[in-house]
Backbone as JSON, one array per atom type, in Angstrom:
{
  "sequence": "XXXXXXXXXXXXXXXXXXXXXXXXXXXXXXXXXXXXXXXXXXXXXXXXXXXXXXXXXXXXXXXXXXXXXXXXXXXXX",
  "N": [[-40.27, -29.75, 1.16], [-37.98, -27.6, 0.48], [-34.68, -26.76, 0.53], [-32.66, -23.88, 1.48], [-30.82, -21.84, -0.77], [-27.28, -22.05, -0.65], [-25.36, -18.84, -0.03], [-23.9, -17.69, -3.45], [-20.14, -18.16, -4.76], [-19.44, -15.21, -5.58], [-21.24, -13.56, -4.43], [-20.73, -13.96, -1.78], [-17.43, -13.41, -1.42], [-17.43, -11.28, -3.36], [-16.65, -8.74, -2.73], [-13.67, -8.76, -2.9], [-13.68, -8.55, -5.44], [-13.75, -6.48, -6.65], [-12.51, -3.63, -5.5], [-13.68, -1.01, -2.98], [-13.45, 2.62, -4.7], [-12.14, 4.29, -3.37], [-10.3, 2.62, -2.19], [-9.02, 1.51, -4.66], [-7.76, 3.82, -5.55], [-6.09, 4.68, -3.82], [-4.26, 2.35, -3.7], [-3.36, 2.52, -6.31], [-2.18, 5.05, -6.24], [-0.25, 4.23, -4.49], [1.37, 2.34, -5.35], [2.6, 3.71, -7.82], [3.77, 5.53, -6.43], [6.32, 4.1, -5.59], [7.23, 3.01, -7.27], [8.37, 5.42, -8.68], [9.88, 5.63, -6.67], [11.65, 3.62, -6.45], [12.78, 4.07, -9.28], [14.23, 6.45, -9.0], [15.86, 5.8, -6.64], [17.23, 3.92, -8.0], [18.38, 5.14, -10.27], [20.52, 7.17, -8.66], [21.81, 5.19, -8.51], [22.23, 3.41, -5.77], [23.3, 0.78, -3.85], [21.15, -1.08, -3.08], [18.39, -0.5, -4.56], [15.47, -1.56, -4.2], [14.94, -0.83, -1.34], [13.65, 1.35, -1.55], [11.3, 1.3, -2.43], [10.26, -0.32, -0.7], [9.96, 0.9, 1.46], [8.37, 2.68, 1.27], [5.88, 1.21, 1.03], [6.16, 0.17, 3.43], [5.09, 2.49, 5.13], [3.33, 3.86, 3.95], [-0.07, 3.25, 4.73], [-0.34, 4.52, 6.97], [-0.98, 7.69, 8.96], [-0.08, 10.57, 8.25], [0.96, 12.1, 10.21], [1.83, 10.35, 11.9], [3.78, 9.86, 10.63], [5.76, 11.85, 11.02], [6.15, 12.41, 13.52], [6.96, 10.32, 14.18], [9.19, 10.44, 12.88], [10.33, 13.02, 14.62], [10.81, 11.59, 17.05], [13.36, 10.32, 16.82], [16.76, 10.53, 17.73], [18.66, 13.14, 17.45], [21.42, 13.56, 15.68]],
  "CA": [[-39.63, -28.5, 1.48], [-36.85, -27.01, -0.45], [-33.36, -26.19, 1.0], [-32.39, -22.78, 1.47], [-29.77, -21.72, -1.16], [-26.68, -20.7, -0.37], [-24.79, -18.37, -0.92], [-22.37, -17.85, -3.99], [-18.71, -17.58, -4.07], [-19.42, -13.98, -5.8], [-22.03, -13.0, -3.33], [-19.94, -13.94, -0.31], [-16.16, -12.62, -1.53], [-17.32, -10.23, -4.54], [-15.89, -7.78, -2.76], [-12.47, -9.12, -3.3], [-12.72, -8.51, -7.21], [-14.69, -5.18, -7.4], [-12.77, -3.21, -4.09], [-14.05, -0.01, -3.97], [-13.0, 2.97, -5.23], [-10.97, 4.89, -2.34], [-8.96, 1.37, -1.97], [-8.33, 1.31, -5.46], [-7.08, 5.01, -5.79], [-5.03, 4.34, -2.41], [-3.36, 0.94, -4.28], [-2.85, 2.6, -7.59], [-1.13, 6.0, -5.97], [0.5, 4.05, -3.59], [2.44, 1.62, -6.18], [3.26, 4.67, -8.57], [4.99, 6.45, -5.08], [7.15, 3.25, -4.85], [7.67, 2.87, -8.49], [9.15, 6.43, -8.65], [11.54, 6.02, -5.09], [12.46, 2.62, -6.97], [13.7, 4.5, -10.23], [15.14, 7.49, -8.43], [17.4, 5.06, -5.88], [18.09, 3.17, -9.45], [19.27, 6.88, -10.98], [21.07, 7.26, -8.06], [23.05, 3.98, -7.99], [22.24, 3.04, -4.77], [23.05, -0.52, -4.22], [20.25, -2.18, -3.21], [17.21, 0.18, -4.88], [14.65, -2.02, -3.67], [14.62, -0.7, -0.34], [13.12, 2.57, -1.54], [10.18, 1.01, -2.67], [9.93, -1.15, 0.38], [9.8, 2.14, 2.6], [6.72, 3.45, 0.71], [4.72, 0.52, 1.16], [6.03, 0.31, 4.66], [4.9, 3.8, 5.44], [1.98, 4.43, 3.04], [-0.72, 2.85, 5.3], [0.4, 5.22, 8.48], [-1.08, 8.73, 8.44], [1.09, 11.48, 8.05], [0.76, 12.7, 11.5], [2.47, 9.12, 12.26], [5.12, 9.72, 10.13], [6.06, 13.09, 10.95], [5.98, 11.56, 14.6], [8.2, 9.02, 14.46], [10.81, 11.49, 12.7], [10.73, 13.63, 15.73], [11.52, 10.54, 18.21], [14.62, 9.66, 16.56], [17.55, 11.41, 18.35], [19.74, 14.03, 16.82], [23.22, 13.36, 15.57]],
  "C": [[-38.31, -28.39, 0.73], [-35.94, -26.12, 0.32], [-33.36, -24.59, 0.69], [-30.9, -22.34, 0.49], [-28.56, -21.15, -0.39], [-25.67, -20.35, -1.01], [-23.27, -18.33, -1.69], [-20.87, -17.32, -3.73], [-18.93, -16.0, -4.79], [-20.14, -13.22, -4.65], [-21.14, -12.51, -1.71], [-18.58, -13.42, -0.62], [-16.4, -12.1, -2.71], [-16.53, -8.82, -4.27], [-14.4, -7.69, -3.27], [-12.04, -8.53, -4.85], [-13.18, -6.86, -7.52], [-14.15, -4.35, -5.68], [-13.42, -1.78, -4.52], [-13.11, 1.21, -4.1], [-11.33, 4.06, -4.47], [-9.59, 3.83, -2.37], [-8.51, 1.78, -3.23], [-6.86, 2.75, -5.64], [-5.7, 4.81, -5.16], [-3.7, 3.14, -2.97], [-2.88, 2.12, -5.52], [-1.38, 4.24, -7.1], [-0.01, 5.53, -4.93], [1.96, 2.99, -4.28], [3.25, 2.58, -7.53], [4.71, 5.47, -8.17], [6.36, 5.36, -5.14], [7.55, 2.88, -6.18], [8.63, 4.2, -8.74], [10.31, 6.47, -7.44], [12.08, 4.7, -5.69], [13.47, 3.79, -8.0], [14.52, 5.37, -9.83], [16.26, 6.68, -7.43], [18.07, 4.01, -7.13], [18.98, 4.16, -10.07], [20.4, 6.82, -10.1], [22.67, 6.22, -7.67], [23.34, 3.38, -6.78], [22.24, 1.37, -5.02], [21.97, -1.34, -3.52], [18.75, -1.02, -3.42], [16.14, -0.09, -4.04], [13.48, -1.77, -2.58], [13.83, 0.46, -0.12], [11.65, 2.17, -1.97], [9.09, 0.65, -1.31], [9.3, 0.2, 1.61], [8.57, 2.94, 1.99], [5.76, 2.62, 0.82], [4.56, 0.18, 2.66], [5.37, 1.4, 5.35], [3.52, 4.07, 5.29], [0.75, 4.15, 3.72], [-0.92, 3.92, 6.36], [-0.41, 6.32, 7.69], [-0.1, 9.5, 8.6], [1.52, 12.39, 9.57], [1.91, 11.64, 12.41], [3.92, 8.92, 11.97], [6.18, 10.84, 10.78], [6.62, 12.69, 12.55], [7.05, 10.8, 14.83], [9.65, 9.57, 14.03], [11.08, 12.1, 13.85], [11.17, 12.95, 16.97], [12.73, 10.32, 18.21], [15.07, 10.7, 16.97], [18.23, 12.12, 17.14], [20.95, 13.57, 16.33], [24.14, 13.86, 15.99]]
}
């Protein structure tokens, strides 16, 4: 009798290298958004840029319903 193969490392995490195409879109517009709030808080001279990036990848996941949301919690000034 002859073992049952199993299976390869492509088979079992291929997804990993090939995601599909919604993810990719989602990754590629989502590092462009955070590439542009980088250069614009760089234009700006803000000292630590960084953080404008950071807030788009923090965010970007969330739907917009979420965001919009969480603005209206915060109190007034």
């Amino acid at each position: 009798m002859s073992e049952p193969h199993a299976p390869t490392w492509k088979a079992k995490w291929g997804f990993l290298l090939t995601p599909p195409r919604p993810a990719r879109l989602f990754s590629l517009r989502t590092t462009a958004t955070a590439l542009a709030a980088f250069l614009a808080a760089f234009a700006m001279g803000l000292p630590s840029p960084h953080w404008a990036a950071m807030t788009v990848w923090v965010l970007a996941p969330h739907p917009p319903r979420f965001v919009v949301a969480f603005d209206k919690a915060l109190p007034s000034p």
